[in-house]
DRENRO-527482 format. One record per residue (C-alpha): residue number from 1; residue in one letter; x, y, z. Coordinates in Angstrom, 3 decimals, decimal comma. Layout:
% DRENRO-527482
<rec seq="NUM" type="A" x="X" y="Y" z="Z"/>
...
//
This chain:
% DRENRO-527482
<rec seq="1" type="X" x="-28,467" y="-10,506" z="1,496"/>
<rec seq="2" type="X" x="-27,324" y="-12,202" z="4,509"/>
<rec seq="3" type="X" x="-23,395" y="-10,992" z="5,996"/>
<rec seq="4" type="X" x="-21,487" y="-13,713" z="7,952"/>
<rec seq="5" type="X" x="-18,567" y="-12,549" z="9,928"/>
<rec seq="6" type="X" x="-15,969" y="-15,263" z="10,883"/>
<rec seq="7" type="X" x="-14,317" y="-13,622" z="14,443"/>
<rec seq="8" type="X" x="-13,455" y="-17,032" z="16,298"/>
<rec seq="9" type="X" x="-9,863" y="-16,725" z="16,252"/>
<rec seq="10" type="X" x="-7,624" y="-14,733" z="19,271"/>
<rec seq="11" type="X" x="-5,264" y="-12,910" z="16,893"/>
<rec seq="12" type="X" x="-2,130" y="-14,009" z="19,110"/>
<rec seq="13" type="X" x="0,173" y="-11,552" z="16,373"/>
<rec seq="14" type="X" x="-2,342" y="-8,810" z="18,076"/>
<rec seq="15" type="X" x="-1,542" y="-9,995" z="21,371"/>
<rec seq="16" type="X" x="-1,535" y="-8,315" z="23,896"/>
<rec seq="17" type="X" x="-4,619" y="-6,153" z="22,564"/>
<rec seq="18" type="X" x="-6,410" y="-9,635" z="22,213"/>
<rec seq="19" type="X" x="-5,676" y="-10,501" z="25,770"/>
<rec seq="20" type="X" x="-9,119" y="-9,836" z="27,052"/>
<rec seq="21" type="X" x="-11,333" y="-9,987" z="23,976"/>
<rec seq="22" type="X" x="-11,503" y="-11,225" z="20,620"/>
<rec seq="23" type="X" x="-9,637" y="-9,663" z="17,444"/>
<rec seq="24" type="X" x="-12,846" y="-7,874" z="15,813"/>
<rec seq="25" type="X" x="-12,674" y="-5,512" z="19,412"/>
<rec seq="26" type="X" x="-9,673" y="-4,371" z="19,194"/>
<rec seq="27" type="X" x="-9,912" y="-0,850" z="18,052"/>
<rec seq="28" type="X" x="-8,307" y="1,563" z="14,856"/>
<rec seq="29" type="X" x="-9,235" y="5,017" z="14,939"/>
<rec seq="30" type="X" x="-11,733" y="5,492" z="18,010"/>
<rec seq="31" type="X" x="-13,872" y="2,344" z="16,668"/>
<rec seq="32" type="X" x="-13,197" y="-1,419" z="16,644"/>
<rec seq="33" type="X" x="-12,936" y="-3,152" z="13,770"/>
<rec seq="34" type="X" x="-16,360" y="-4,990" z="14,209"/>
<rec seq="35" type="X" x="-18,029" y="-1,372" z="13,888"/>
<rec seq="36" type="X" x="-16,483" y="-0,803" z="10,655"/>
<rec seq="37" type="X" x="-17,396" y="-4,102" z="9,350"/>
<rec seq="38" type="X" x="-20,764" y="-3,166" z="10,445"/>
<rec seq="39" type="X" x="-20,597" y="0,551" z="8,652"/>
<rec seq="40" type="X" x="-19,891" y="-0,921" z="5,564"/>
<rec seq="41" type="X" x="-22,260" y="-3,499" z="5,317"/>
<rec seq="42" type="X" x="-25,537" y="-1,702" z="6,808"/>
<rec seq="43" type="X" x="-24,204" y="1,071" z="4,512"/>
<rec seq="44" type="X" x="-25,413" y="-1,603" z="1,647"/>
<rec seq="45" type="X" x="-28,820" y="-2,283" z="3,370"/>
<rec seq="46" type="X" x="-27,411" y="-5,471" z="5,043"/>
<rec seq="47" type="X" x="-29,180" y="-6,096" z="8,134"/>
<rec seq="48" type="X" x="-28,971" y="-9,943" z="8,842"/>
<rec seq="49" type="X" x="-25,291" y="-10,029" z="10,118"/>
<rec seq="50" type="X" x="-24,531" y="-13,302" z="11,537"/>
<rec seq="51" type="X" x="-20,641" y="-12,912" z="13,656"/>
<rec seq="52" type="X" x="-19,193" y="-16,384" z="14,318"/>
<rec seq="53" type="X" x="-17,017" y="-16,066" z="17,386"/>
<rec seq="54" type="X" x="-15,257" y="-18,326" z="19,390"/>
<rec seq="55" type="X" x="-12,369" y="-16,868" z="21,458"/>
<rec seq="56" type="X" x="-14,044" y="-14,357" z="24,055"/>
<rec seq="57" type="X" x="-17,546" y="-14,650" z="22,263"/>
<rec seq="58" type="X" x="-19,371" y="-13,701" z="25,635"/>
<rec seq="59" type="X" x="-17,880" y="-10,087" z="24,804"/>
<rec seq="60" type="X" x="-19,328" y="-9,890" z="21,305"/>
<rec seq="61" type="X" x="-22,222" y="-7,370" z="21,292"/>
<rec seq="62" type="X" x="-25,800" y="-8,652" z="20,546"/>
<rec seq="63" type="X" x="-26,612" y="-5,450" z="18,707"/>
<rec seq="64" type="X" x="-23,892" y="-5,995" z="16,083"/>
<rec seq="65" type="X" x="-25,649" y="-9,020" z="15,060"/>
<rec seq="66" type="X" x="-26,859" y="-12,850" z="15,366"/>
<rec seq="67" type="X" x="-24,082" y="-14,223" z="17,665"/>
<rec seq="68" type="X" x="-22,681" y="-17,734" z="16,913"/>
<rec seq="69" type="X" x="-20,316" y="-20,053" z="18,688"/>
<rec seq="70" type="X" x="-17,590" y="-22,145" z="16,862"/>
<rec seq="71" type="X" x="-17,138" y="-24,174" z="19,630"/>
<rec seq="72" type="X" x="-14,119" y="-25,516" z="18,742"/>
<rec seq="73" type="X" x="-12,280" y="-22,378" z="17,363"/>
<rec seq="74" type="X" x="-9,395" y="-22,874" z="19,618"/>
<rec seq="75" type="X" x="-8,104" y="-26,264" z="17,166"/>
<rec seq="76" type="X" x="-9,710" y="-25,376" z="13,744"/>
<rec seq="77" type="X" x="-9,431" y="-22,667" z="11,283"/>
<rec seq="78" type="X" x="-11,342" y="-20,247" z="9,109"/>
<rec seq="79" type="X" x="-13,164" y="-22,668" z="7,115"/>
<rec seq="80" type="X" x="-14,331" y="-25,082" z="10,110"/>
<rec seq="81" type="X" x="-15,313" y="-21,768" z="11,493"/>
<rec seq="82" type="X" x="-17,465" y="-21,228" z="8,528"/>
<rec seq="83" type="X" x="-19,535" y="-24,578" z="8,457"/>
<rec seq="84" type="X" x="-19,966" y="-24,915" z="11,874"/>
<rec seq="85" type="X" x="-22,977" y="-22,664" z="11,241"/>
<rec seq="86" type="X" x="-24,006" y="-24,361" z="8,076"/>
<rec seq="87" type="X" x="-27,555" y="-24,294" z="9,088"/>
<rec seq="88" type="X" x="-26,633" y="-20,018" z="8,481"/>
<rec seq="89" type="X" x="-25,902" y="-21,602" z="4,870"/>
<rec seq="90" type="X" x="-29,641" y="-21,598" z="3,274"/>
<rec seq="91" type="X" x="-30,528" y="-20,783" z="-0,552"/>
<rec seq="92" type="X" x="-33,024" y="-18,171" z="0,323"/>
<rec seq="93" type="X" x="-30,671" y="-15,276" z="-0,117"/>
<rec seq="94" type="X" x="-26,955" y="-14,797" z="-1,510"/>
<rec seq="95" type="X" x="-24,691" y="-14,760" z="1,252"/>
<rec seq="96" type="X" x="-21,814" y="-12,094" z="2,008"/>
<rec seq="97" type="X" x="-18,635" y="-14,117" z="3,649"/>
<rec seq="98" type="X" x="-15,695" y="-11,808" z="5,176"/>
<rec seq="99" type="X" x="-12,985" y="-12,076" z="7,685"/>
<rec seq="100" type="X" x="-12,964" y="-10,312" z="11,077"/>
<rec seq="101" type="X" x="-9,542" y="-8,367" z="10,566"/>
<rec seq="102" type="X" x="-10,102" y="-6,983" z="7,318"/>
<rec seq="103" type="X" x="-12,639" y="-4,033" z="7,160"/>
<rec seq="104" type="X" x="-13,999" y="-2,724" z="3,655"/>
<rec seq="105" type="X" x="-15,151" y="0,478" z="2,326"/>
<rec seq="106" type="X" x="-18,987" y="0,456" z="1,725"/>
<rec seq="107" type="X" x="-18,359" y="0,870" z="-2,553"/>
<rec seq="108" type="X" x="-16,128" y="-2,184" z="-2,292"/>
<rec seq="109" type="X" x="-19,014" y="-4,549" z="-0,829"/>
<rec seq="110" type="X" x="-21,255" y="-2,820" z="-2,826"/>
<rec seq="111" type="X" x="-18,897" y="-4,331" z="-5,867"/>
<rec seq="112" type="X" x="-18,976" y="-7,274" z="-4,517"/>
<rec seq="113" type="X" x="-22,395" y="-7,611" z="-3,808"/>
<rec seq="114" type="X" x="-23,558" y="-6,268" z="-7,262"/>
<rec seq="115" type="X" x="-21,137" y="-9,329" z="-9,192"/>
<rec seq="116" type="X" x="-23,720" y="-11,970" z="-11,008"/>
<rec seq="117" type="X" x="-21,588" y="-15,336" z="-10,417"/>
<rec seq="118" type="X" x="-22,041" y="-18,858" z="-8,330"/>
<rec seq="119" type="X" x="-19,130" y="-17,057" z="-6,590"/>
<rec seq="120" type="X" x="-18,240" y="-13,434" z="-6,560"/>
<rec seq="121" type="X" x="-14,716" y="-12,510" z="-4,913"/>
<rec seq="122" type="X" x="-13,137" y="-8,936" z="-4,066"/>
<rec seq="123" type="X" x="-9,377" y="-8,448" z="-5,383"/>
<rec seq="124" type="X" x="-6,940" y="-5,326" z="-4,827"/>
<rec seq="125" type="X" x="-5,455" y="-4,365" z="-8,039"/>
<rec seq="126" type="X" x="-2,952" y="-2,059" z="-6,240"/>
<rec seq="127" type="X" x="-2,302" y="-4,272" z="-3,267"/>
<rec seq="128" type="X" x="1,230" y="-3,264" z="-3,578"/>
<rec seq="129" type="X" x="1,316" y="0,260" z="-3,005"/>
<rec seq="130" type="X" x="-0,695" y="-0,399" z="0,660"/>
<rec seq="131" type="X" x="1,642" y="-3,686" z="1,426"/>
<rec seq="132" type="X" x="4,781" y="-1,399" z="1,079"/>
<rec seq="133" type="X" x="2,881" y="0,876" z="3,507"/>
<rec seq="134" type="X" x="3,034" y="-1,949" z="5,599"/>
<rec seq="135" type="X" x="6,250" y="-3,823" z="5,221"/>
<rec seq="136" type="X" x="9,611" y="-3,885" z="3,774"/>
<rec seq="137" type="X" x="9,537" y="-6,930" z="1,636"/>
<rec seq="138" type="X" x="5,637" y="-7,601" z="0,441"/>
<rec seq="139" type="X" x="6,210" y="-10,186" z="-1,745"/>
<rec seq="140" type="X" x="7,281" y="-12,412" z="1,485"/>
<rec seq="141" type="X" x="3,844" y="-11,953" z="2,790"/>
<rec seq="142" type="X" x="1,984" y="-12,069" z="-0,472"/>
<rec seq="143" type="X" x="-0,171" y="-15,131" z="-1,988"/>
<rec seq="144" type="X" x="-0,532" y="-15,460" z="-5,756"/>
<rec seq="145" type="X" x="-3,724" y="-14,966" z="-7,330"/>
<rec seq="146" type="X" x="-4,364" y="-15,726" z="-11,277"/>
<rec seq="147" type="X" x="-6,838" y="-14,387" z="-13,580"/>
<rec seq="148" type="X" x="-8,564" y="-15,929" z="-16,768"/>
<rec seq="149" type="X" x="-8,865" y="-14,003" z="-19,406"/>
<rec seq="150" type="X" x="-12,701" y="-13,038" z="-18,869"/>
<rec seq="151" type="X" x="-11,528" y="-12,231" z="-15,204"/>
<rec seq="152" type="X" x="-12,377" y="-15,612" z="-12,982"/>
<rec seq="153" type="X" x="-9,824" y="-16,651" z="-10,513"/>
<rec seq="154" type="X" x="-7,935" y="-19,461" z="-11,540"/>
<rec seq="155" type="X" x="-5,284" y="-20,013" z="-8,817"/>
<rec seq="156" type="X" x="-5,180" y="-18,420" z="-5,185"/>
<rec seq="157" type="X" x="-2,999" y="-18,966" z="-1,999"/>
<rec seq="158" type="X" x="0,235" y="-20,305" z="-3,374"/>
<rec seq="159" type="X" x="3,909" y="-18,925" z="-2,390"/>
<rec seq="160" type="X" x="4,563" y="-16,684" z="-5,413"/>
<rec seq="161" type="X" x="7,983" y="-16,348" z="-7,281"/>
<rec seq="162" type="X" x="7,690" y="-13,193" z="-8,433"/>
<rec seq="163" type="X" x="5,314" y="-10,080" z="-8,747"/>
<rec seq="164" type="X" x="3,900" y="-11,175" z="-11,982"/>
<rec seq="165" type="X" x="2,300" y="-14,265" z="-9,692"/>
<rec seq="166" type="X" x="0,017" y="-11,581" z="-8,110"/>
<rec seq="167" type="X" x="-2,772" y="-10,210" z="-10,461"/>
<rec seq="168" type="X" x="-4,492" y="-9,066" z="-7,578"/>
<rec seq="169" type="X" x="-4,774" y="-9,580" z="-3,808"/>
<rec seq="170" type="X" x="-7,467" y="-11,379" z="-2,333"/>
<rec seq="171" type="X" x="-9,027" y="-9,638" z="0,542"/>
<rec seq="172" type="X" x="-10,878" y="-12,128" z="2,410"/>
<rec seq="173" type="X" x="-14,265" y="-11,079" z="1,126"/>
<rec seq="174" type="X" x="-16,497" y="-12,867" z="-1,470"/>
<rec seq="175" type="X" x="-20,365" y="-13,403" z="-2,129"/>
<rec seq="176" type="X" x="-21,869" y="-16,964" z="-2,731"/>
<rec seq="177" type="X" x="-25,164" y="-16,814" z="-4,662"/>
<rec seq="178" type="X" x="-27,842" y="-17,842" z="-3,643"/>
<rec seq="179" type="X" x="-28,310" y="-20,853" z="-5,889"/>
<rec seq="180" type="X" x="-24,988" y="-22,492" z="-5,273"/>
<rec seq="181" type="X" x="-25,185" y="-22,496" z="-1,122"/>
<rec seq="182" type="X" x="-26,422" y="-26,481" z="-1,201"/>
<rec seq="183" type="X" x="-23,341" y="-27,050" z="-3,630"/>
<rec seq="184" type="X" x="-20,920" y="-25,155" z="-1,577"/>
<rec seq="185" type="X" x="-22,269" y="-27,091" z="1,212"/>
<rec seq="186" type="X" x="-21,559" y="-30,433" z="-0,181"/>
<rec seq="187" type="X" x="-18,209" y="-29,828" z="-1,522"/>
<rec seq="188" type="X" x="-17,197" y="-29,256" z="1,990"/>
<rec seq="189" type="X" x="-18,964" y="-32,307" z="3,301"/>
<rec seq="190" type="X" x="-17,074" y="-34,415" z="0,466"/>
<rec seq="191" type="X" x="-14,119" y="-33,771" z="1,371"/>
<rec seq="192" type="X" x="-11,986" y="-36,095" z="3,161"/>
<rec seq="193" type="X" x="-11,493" y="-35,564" z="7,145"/>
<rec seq="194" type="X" x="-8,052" y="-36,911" z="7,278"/>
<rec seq="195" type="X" x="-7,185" y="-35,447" z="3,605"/>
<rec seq="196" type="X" x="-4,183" y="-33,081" z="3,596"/>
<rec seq="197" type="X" x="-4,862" y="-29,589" z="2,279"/>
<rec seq="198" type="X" x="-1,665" y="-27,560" z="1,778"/>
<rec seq="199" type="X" x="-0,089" y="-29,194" z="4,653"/>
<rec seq="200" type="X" x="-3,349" y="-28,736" z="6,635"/>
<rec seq="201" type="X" x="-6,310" y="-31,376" z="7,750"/>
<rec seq="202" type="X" x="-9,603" y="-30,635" z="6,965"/>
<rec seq="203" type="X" x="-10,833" y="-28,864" z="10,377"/>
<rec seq="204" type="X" x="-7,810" y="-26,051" z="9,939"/>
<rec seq="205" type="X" x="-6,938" y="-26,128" z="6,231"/>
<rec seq="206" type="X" x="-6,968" y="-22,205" z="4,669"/>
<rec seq="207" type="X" x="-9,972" y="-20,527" z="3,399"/>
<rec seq="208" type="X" x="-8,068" y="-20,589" z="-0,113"/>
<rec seq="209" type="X" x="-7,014" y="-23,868" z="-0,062"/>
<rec seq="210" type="X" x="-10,740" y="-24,166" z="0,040"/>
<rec seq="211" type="X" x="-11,811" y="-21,555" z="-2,732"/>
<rec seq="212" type="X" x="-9,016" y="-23,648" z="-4,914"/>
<rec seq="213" type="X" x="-10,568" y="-26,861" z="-4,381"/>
<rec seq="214" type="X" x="-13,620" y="-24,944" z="-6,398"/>
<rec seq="215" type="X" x="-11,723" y="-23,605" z="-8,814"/>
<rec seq="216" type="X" x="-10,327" y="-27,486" z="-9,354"/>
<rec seq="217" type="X" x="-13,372" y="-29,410" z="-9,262"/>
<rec seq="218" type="X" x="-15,144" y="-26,308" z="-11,937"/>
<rec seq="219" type="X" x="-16,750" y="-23,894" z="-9,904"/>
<rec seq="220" type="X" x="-16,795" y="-20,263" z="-11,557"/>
<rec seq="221" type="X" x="-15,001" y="-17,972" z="-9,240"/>
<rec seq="222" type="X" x="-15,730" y="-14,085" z="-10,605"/>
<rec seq="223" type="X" x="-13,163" y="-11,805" z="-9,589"/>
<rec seq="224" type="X" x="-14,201" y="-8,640" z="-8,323"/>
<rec seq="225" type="X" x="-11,607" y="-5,383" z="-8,844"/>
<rec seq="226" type="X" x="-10,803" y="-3,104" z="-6,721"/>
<rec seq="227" type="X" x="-8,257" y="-0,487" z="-6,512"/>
<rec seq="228" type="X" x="-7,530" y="-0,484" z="-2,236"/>
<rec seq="229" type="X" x="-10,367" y="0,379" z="-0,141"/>
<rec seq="230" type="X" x="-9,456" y="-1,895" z="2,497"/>
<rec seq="231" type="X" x="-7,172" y="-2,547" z="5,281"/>
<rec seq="232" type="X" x="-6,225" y="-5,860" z="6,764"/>
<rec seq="233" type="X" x="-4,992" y="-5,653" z="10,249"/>
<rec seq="234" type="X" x="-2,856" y="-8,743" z="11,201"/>
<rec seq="235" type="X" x="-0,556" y="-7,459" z="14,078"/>
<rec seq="236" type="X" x="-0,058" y="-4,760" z="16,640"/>
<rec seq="237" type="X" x="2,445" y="-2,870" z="14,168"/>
<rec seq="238" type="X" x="-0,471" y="-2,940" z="11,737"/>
<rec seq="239" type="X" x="-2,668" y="-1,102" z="14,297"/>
<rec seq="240" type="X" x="0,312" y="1,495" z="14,894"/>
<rec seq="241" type="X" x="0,829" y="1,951" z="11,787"/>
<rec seq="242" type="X" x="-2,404" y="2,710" z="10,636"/>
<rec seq="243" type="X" x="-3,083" y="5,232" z="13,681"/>
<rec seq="244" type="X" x="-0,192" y="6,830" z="12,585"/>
<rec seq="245" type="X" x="-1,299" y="7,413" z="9,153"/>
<rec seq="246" type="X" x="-4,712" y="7,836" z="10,260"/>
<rec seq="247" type="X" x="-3,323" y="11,168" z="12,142"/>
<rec seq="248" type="X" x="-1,425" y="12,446" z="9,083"/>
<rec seq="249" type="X" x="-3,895" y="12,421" z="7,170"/>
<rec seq="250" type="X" x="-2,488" y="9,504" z="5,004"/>
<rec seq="251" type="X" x="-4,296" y="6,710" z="5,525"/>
<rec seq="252" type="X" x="-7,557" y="7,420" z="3,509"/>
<rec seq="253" type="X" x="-6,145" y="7,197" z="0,503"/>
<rec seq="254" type="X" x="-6,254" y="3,534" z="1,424"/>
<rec seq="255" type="X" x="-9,053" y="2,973" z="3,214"/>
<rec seq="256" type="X" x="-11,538" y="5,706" z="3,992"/>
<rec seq="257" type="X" x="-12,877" y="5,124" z="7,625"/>
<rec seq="258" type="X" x="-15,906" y="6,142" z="9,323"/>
<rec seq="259" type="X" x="-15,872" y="9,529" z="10,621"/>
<rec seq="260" type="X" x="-15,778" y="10,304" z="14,496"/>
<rec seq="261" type="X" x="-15,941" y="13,207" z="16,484"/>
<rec seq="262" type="X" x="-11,903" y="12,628" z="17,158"/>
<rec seq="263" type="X" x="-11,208" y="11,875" z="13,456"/>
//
C-alpha cells in the first residue's frame, strides 16, 4: 500500500497559523496534523508515504515521507495537485489518497484499506453530531452524498436541500486499487483543459467534481462507513475549538488522538 498526502495548499481560512508554513504543520493537541496523518497510517503498516506540497514545501520534513512539489499549487487545486505526481500513480500496489487537513483514526483507514472495489471511499454516518460541534447551521457547509442500494456512491459534492441529501459525509479519504490506477489515470488525461467542472477549469476543479465524473462515466465507487473517527480542520476556530474539547475531555468521542505526555 502506497499513502499519498496532498498538502500544497496555504490554508488562508488558517491564516495566520499558515503564515510561515504549510497547513499539515500547523498543530492540534501538542502534534501537527502531518504527525497524525502519519500515526494513523504507519499504524496500518503503511510505510511508502508520498506528501505533495507546494506552499512552504522546503519546511516539510523528509522523515515524514517522499517529498513532492506541485509546482504550481499556488493556481490549481486538489486534483491538479494529485496528477502532478502521476508517475506516484503505478499499478504495483493500491494506493491510499487523503487530504492534508483531515486526520483519521487508524480503524478508519484500516476500513478503508480493507474495502475490495476499483474505488474504495470513507463516509461519516454521523457527520452531523461532529458538524454541530462545529457550527451553527451544518447543512450550509455540508455536500450531498447518495448511496445505491448495495452501498456505492452515486452522487457527491452538490449543494444539498435538505438533510435527507446527506447519507453520509465524505471525508476526503479513499483507496484506488491497484488495477484501476492506468484507468484513473486516463480519465483525467481525457478530460478537456478548458472544460468547465462545477464552475471550475480543469487545473482547479474539486476533488468530487472529479470522483463524480467516475461515478458518470461507470466507475464503481464503494462506500466505506464510518461512524466519526475523524476531524477536518478548515479554520483557526476549528483548531480552537478542538483544543478546547481536547482539554475537557470531549473531543475523543470524535476523534481519538495520539497520546502525548501533555494529553
Amino acid at each position: 500500500m502506497k499513502a499519498i498526502i496532498l498538502a500544497a495548499g496555504q490554508g488562508t481560512r488558517l491564516c495566520p497559523l499558515t503564515d510561515d508554513r504549510p497547513k499539515c504543520l500547523v498543530e492540534l493537541a501538542g502534534q501537527s496534523l502531518l504527525n497524525h496523518h502519519l500515526h494513523g497510517l504507519r499504524a496500518n503498516g503503511i510505510d511508502d508515504i508520498v506528501i505533495v506540497g507546494g506552499y512552504r514545501a522546503d519546511m516539510l520534513p523528509v522523515e515524514g515521507g517522499r517529498v513532492r512539489t506541485n509546482p504550481d499549487f499556488d493556481r490549481t487545486n486538489m486534483v491538479a495537485t494529485l496528477f502532478s505526481v502521476a508517475d506516484e500513480l503505478t499499478p504495483e500496489t493500491d494506493i491510499l489518497i487523503t487530504y492534508d487537513d483531515c486526520i483519521y483514526e487508524p480503524g478508519v483507514v484500516a476500513a478503508v484499506m480493507n474495502t475490495d472495489a476499483p474505488i474504495a471511499m470513507a463516509i461519516d454516518l454521523e457527520w452531523r453530531r461532529f458538524w454541530e460541534q462545529r457550527m451553527s447551521d451544518p447543512l450550509s457547509d455540508a455536500e450531498t452524498l447518495r448511496l445505491s442500494e448495495g452501498g456505492d456512491i452515486i452522487e457527491l459534492g452538490k449543494k444539498p436541500k435538505s438533510y435527507a441529501d446527506i447519507e453520509g459525509q465524505y471525508m476526503g479519504l479513499f483507496k484506488l486499487r491497484a488495477d484501476h490506477v492506468h484507468q484513473f489515470k486516463t480519465a483525467w488525461d481525457s478530460l478537456d483543459p478548458d472544460g468547465v467542472y462545477d464552475g471550475k477549469d480543469r487545473a482547479n476543479m474539486y476533488m468530487t467534481s472529479f470522483l463524480q465524473h467516475l461515478i458518470d462515466t461507470g466507475w464503481t465507487i464503494r462506500s466505506v462507513p464510518v461512524e466519526n473517527g475523524w476531524l477536518e480542520v478548515d479554520t483557526t476556530e476549528d483548531i480552537a475549538r478542538y483544543e478546547d474539547m481536547h482539554t475537557a475531555g470531549q473531543l475523543e468521542q470524535y476523534c481519538k488522538l495520539i497520546r502525548t505526555s501533555n494529553s
